[in-house]
N, CA and C of each residue as an Amber inpcrd file, in Angstrom:
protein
   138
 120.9930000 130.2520000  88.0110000 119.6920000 129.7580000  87.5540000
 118.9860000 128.9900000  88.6880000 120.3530000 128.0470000  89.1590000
 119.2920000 127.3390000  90.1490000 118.8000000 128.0950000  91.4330000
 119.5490000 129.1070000  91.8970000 119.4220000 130.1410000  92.9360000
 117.9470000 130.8840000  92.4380000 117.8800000 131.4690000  91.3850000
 116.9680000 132.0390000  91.1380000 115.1540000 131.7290000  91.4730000
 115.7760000 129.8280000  91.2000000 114.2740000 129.0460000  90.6420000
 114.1410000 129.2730000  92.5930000 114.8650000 128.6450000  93.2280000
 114.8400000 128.3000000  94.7450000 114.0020000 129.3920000  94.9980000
 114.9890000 130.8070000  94.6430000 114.3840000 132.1320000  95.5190000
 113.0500000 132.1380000  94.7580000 112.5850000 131.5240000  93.7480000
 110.7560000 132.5430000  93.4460000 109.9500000 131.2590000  94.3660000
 110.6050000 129.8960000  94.2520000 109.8750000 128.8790000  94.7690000
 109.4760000 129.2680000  96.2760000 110.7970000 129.7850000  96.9390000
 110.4690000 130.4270000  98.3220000 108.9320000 131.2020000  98.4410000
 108.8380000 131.9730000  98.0170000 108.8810000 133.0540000  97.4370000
 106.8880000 132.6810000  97.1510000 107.1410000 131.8940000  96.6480000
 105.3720000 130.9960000  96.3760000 105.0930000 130.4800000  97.8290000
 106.2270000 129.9120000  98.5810000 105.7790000 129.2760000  99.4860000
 105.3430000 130.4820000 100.8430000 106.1110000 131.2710000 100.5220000
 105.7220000 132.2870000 101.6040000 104.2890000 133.2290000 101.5190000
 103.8260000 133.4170000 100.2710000 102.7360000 133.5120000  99.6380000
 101.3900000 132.5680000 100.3550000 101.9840000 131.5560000  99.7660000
 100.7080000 130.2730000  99.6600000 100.4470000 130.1330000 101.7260000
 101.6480000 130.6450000 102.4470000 101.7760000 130.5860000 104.1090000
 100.7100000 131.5780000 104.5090000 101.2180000 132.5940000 103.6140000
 100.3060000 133.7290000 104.3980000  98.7070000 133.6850000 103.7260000
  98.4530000 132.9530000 102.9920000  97.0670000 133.0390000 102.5250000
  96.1450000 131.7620000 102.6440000  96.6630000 131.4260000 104.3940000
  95.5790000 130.5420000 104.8620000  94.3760000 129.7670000 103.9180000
  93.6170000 130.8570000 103.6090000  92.4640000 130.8380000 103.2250000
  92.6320000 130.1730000 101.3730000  93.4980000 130.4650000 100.9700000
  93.7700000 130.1500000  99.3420000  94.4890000 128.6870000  99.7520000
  94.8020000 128.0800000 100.4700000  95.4650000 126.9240000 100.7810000
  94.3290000 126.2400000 101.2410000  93.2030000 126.6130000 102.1100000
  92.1640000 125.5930000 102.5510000  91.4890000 125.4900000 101.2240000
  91.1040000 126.2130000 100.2420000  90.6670000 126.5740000  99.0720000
  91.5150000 125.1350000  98.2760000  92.8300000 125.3650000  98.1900000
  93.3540000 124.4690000  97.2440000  92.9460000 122.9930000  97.7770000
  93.4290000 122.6420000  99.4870000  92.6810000 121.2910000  99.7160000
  91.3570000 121.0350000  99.4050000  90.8160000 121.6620000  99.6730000
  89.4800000 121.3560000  99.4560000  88.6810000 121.1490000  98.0700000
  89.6010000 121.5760000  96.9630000  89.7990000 121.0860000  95.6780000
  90.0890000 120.2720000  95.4560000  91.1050000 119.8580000  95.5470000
  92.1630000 118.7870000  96.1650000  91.5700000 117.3370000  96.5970000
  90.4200000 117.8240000  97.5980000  89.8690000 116.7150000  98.1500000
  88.4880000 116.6230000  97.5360000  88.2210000 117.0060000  96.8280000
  86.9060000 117.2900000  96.1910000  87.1660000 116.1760000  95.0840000
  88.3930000 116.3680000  94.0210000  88.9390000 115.8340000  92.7860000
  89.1100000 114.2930000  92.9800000  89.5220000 114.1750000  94.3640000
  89.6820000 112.6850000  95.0880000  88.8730000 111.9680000  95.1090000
  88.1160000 112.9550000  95.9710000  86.5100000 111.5910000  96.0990000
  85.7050000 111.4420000  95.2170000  85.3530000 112.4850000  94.3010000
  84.1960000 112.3440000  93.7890000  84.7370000 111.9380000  92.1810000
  85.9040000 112.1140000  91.8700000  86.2640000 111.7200000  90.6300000
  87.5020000 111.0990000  90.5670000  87.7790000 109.5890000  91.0900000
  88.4350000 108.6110000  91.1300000  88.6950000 108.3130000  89.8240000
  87.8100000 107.5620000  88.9760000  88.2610000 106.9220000  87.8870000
  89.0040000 107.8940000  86.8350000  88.4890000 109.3100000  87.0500000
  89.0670000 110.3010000  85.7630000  90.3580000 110.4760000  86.2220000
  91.3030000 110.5300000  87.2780000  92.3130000 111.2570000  87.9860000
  93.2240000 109.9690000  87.4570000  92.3430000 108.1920000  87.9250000
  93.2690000 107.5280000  87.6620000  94.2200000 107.3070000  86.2110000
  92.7050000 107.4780000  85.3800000  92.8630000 107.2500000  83.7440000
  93.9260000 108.3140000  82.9630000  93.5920000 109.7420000  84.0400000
  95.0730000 110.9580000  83.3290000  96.2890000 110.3450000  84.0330000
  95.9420000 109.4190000  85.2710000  97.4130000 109.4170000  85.5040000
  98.5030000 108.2850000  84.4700000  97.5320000 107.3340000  84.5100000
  98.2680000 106.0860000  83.2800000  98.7660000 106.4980000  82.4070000
């Protein structure tokens, strides 16, 4: 089981490597969610 989870997790990560472009995509979400919506991010996190 735990072999399995490792190998798909790989498996995403080698994915998410080769698709540059879907990774600047996710930061930039990422950093979007940060700045401009502080108080909502804090309030789901409590």
């Amino acid at each position: 089981m735990k072999f399995s989870i490792n190998r798909e997790f790989r498996k995403m990560l080698k994915l998410f490597a080769e698709y540059a472009v879907l990774r600047r995509m996710f930061y930039a979400v990422l950093g979007v969610a940060v700045y401009w919506r502080p108080p909502e991010i804090l309030s789901a996190l409590k």
